[in-house]
C-alpha positions in Angstrom: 42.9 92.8 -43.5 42.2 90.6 -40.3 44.8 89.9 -37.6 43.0 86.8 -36.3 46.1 84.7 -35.6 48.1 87.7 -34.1 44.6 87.8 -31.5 45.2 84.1 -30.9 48.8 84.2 -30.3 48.4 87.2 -27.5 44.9 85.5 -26.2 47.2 82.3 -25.5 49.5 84.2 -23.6 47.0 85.7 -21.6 45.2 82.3 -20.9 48.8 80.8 -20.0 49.3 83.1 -17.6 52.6 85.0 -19.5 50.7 88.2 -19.7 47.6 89.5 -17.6 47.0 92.3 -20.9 47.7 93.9 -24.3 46.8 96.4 -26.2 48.8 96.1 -29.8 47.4 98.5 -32.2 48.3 97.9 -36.6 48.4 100.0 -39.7 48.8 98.5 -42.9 47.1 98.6 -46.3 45.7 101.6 -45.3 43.5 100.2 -42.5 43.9 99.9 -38.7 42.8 97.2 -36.1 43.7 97.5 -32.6 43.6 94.4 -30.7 43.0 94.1 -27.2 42.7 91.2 -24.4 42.7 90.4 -20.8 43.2 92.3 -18.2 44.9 95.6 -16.4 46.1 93.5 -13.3 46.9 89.9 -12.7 43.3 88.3 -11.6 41.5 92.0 -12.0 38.4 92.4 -13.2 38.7 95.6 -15.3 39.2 95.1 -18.5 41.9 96.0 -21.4 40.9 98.9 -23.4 42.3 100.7 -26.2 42.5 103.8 -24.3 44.9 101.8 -21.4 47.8 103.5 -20.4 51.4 101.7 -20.4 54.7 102.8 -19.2 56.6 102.6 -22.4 60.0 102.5 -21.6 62.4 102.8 -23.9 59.6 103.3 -26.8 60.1 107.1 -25.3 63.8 107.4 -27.0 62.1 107.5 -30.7 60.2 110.6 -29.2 63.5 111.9 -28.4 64.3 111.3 -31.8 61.7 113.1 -33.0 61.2 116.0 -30.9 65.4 117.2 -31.1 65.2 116.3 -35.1 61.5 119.0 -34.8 64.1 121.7 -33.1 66.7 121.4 -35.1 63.9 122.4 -38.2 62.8 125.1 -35.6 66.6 126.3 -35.7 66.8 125.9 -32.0 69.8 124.2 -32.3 72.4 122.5 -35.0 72.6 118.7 -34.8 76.4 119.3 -35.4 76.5 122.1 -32.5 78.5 121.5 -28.9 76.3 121.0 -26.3 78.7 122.5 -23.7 77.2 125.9 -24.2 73.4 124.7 -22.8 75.5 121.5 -20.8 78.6 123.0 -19.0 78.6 119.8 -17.0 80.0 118.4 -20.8 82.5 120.6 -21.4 86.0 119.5 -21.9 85.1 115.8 -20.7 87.8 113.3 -19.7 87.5 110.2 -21.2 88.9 106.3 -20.0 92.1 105.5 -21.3 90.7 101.9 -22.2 87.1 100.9 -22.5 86.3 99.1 -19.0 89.6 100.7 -17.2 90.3 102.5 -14.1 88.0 105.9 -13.9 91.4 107.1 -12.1 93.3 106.9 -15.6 91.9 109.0 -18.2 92.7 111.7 -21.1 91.0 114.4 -22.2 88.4 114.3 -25.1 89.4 115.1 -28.4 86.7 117.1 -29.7 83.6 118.4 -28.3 80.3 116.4 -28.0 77.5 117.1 -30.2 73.7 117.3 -30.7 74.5 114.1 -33.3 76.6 112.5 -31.1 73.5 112.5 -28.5 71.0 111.4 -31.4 73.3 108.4 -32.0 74.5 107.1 -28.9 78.2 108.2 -30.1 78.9 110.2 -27.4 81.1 108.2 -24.5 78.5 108.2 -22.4 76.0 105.4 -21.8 75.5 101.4 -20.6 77.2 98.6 -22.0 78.3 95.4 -20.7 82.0 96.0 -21.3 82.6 98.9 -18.9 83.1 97.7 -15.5 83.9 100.3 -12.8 82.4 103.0 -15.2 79.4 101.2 -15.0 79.1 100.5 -11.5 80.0 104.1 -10.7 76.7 105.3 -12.4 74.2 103.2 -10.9 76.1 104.0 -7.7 75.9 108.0 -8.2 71.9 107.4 -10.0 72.1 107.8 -13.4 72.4 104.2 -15.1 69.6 103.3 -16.6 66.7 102.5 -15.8 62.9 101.5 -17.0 61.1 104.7 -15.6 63.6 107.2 -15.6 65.7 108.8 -13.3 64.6 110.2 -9.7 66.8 112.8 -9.8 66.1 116.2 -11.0 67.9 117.3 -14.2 70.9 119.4 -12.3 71.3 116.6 -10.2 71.3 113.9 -13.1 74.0 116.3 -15.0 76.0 117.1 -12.0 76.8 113.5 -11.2 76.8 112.4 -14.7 79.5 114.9 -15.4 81.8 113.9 -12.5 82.8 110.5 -14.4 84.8 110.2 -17.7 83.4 109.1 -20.8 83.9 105.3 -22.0 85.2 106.4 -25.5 86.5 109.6 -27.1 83.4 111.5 -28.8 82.1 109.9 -32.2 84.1 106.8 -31.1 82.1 104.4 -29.8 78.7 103.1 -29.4 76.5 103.3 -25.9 73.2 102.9 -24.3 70.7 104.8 -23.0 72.3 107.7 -21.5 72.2 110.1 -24.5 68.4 109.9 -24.5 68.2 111.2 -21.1 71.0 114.0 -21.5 68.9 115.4 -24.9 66.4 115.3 -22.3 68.3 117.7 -20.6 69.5 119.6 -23.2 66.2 120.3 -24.7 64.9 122.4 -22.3 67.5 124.2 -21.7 67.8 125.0 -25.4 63.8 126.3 -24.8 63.6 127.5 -21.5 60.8 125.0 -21.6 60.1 121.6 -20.0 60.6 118.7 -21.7 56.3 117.9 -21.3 55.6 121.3 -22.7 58.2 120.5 -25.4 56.5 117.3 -26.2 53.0 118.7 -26.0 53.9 122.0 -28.2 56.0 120.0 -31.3 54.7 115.9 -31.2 51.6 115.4 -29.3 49.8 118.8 -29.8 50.1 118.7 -34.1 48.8 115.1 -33.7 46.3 115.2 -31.9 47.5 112.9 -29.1 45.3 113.1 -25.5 46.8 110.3 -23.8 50.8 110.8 -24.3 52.9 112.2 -21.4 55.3 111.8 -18.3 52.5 111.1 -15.7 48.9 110.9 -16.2 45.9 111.4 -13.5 44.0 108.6 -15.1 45.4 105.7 -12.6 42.1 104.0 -13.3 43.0 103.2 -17.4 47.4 102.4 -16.1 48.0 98.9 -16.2 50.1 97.4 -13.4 53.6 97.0 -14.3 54.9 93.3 -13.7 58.5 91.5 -13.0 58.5 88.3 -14.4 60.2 85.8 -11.1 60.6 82.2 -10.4 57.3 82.6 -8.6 55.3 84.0 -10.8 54.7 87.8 -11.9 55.5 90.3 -8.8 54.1 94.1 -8.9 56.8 96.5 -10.1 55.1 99.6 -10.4 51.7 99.8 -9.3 48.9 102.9 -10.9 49.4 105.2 -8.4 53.3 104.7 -8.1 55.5 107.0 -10.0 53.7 107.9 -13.0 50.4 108.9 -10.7 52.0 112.8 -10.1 54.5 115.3 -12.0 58.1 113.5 -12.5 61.5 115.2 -10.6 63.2 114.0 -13.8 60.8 114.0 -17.5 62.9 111.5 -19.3 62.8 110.9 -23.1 64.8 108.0 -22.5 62.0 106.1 -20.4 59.9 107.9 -18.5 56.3 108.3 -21.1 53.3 107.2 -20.4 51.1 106.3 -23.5 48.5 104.3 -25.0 48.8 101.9 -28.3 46.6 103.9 -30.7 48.6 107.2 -29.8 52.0 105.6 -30.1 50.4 104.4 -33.6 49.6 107.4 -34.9 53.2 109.2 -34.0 54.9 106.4 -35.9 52.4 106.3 -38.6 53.1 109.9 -39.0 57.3 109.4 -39.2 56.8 106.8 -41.7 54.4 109.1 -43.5 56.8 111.5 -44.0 57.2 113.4 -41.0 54.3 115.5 -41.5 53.1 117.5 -39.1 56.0 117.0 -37.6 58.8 118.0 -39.7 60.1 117.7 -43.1 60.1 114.3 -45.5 64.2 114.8 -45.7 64.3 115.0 -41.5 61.6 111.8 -41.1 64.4 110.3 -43.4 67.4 111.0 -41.8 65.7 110.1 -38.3 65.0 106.3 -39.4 68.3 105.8 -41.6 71.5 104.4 -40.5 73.2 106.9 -39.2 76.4 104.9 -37.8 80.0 104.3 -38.9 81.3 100.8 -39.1 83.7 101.6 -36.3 81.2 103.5 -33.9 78.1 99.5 -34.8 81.1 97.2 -34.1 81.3 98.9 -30.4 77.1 98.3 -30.2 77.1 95.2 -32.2 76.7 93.2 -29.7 73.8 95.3 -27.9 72.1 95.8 -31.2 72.1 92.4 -32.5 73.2 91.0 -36.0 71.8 93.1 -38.9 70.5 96.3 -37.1 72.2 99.9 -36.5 71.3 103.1 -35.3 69.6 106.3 -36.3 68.8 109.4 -34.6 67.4 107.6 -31.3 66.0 104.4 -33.2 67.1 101.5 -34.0 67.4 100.4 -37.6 67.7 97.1 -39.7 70.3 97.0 -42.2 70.3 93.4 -43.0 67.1 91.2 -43.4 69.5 87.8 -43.5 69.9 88.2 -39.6 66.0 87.8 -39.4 63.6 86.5 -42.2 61.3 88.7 -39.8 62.8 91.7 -40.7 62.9 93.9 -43.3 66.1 95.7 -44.6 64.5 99.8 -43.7 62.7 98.2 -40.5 63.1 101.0 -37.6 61.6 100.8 -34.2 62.8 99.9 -30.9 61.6 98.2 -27.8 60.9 99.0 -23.8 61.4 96.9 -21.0 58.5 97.3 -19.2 56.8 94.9 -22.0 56.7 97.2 -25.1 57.4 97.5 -28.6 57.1 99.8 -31.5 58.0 99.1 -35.1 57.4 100.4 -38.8 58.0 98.1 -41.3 58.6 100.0 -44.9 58.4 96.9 -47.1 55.7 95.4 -45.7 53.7 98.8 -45.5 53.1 97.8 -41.6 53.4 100.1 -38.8 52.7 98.2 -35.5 52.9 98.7 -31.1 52.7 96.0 -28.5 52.3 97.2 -25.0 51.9 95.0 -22.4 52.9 94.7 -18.5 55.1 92.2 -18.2 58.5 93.4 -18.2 61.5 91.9 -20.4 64.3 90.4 -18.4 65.9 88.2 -21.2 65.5 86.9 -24.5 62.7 84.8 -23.6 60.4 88.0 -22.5 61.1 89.3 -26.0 58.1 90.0 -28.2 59.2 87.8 -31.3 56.6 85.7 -31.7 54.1 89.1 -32.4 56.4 90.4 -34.8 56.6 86.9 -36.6 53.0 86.6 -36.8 52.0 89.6 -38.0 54.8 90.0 -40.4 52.9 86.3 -41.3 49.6 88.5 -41.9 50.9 91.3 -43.4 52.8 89.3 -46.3 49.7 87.0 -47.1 
């Protein structure tokens, strides 16, 4: 099956000066394509490649879906166990007496947090537009979010995370980001092994995967990272920046470093089944809605009509929010200019990586989606 139209969508951004790249790589029927065009920096002569490296953001969080959901099989850990035995920094929280209140006013949590509670973004901890101080205290202390992952090392993350309350009581409420970075955390302390190893030993290794990881020495295949500005696109992370050496922090919430062929194959195989990464019933569980109507109508808003949650991945419930969507769809997006999406219905697994980083709705990668939904259904 030919993408031809998806090639001249992404082309005519390239010539229009929205994006200097892409690499978008597509499974479906069977067969793949990987399409490619202009070029790893704004005006620069080398080429894009299949093999380019991207930042990928937030695409990282389905790998910490994926890796916790491969220990939990390993019986590392329970996805209902407390965390407080591997994160002391999370036992016996205090949490804000009202969402967006006073830090200085707060109860104690009524139960313990979770393994699930971190795979689901239930926990009370996390970004969200409604938390006001709370929110300002953790980009102030270093650990809101961010698009490449904290600079902090894990001890340090923890120990400043852990001197604020949580937003909501435990399997309350709905928040973002954070829990990525804390299973992070709580991974390798599980293992007594760093989170690259962890990644190497239970999702890249079985797969086959060269060009997945939290840095890479390969600065010659990263594409520049862009900011889209008034004046144009402005240099936000160049190849030998922060992904050109080991990371203080390795961040499953944003901090990997992959190309579109490899971040392919490691949905391909979730949607497969899980093989060889874990067991048909876990690859199932991962990519199902996993959320209560209390916990989506706290993330409604971030989510967006029609979608939930799983275990780190977001999933569409609804296909009347989007005629683009499918009801089973589960992906999620990065906002350094990437997306990663398998499409059930449509038998379509597809990535888009580019450089230019979303700041709104208008940096969004709709118009890919649309388009090759287009192809896949004719």
């Amino acid at each position: 099956m030919g993408f031809e139209r998806v090639q001249e969508l992404l082309d005519g951004q390239v010539a229009d000066g929205r994006l200097p790249g892409f690499v978008a790589a597509v499974r479906t029927g069977g067969t793949t394509e990987v399409l490619t065009g202009g070029t790893l920096a704004v005006a620069g002569g080398t080429p894009m490649r299949p093999d380019t490296l991207f930042r990928l953001a937030s695409v990282s969080k389905l790998f910490a879906g994926a890796l916790t959901v491969a220990l939990a099989e390993d019986g590392v850990l329970g996805l209902d166990d407390a965390v407080a035995p591997w994160l002391p920094e999370l036992a016996g929280p205090r949490v804000t007496c009202r969402r967006g209140g006073p830090l200085d006013e707060t109860v104690p949590a009524g139960r313990a947090i979770t393994v699930r509670h971190l795979l689901t973004n239930t926990a009370g901890l996390g970004w969200a537009q409604d938390l006001g101080p709370l929110s300002e205290a953790m980009y102030d202390r270093g650990v809101g979010p961010g698009a490449f992952g904290p600079d902090l090392t894990p001890d340090e993350f923890m120990g400043r995370l852990g001197e604020l309350p949580l937003s909501g009581q435990p399997g309350e409420t709905w928040n973002y980001h954070t829990c990525a970075d804390v299973l992070s955390v709580l991974l390798a302390r599980a293992t007594g092994r760093t989170v690259g190893e962890l990644v190497a030993q239970r999702i890249t290794g079985p797969l086959g995967l060269t060009d997945t990881s939290f840095w890479t020495p390969h600065t010659d295949r990263l594409a520049t990272c862009y900011l889209p500005t008034d004046a144009g696109l402005e240099v936000s992370e160049p190849p030998d920046g922060l992904f050109a050496g080991p990371r203080p922090f390795e961040s499953l919430a944003a901090g990997l470093v992959s190309t579109a062929p490899d971040v392919l194959a490691f949905l391909a195989a979730v949607a497969d089944g899980g093989g060889p990464l874990f067991s048909r019933d876990s690859a199932t569980a991962m990519v199902s809605d996993a959320l209560t109507p209390g916990q989506l109508a706290v993330g409604a808003d971030f989510l967006g009509p029609g979608r939930s949650w799983g275990l780190q991945v977001a999933v569409d419930v609804d296909d009347r929010a989007d005629p683009r969507r499918s009801a089973g769809q589960w992906g999620w997006d990065g906002g350094t200019g990437t997306s990663a999406w398998a499409d059930p219905a449509r038998d379509l697994v597809g990535v888009l990586l580019t450089q230019r980083m979303m700041t709104g709705l208008h940096d969004s990668p709709d118009g890919f989606w649309a388009e090759l939904a287009a192809c896949a259904g004719s």
